[in-house]
C-alpha positions as CSV (number, residue, x, y, z in Angstrom):
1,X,-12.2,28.7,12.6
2,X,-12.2,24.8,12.7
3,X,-8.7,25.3,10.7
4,X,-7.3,27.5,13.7
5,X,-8.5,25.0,15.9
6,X,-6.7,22.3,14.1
7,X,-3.6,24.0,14.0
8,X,-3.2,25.0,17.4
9,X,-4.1,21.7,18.6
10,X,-1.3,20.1,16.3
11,X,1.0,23.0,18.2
12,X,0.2,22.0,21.1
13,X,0.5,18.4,20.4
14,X,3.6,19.2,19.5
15,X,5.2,21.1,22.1
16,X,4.0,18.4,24.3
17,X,5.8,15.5,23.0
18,X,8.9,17.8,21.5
19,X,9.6,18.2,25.7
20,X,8.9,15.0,26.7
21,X,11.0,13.6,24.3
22,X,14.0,16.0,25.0
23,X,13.9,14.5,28.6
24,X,14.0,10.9,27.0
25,X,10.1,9.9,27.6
26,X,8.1,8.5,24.8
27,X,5.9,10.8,23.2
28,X,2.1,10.6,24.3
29,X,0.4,12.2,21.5
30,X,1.5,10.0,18.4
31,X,0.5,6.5,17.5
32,X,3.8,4.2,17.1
33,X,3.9,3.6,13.5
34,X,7.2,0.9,12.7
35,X,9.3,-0.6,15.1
36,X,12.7,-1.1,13.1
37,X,14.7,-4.2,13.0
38,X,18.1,-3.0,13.9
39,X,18.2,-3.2,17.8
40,X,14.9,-1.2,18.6
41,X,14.6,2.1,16.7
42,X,10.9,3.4,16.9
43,X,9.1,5.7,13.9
44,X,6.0,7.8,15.8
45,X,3.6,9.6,13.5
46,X,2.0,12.5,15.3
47,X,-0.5,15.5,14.2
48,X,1.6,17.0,11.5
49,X,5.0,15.5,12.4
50,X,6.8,12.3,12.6
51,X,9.4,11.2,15.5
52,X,12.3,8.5,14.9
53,X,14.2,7.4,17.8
54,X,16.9,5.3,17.2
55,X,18.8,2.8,19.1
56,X,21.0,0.8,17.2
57,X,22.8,-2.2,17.4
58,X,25.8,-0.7,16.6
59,X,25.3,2.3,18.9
60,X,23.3,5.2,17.4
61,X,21.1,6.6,19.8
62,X,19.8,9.8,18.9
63,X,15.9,11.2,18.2
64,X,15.1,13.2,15.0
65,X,11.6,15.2,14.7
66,X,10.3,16.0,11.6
67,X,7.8,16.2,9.3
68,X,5.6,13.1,7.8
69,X,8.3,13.4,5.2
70,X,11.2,12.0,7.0
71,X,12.3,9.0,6.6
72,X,14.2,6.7,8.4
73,X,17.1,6.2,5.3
74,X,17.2,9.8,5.0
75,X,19.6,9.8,8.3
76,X,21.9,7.0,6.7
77,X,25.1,9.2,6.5
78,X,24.8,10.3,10.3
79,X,24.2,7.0,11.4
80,X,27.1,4.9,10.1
81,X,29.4,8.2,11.2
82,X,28.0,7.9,15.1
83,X,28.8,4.0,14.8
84,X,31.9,4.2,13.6
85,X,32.9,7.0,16.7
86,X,31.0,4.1,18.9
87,X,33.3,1.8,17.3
88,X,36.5,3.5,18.0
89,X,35.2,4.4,21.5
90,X,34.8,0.8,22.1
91,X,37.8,0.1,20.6
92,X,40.3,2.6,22.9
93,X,38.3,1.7,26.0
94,X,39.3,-2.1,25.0
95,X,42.8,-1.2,24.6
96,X,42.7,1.0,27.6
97,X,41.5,-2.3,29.8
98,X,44.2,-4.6,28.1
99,X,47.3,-2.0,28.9
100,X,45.9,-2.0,32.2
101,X,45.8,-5.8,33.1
102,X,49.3,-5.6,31.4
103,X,50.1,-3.3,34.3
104,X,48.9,-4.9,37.2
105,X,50.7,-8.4,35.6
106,X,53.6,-6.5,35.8
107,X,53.0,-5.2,39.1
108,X,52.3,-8.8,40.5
109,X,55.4,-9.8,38.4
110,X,58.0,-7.2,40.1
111,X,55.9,-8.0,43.6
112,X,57.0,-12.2,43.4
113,X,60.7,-11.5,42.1
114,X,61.5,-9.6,45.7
């Protein structure tokens, strides 16, 4: 009976923090276990389960729920690939801004030669 209660507590924990954390609030029913040095990822142990929400320097923002057995490393490979698409992102929107300076120089250009 105690086991049941246990469990359905932990459920219930669970589902509670799962949606609050889908709608980008911190969990309420975990204790905040690390606080990562790499621009402010956080590592939440809960009843049974274990939150990691990133926010990286270089971009990663992204919340993985798990078991206690998670580990931050073990998202290593999906990390570097969502900072190297931030990268790129970064990089067109930077090439995007220069070709369009370009363009209005241009435009001021053509504008003093009439």
């Amino acid at each position: 009976m105690l086991l049941g209660i246990f469990l359905l507590l932990a459920l219930i924990f669970f589902a509670i923090d799962y949606l609050r954390i889908q709608k980008q609030e911190k969990p309420i029913f975990c204790i905040l276990k690390d606080e990562v040095n790499d621009g402010g990822t956080k590592i939440y142990l809960g009843l049974g389960y274990k939150i990691i929400d990133f926010n990286t320097l270089e971009g990663f923002d992204d919340i993985k729920i798990g078991t206690w057995f998670i580990d931050y490393n073990d998202f290593g490979k999906e990390r570097k690939f969502e900072e190297e698409l931030q990268k790129n992102e970064n990089n067109i929107e930077s090439v995007v801004f220069k070709a369009k300076i370009k363009e209005i120089e241009n435009i001021q250009l053509k504008g003093e030669s009439l």
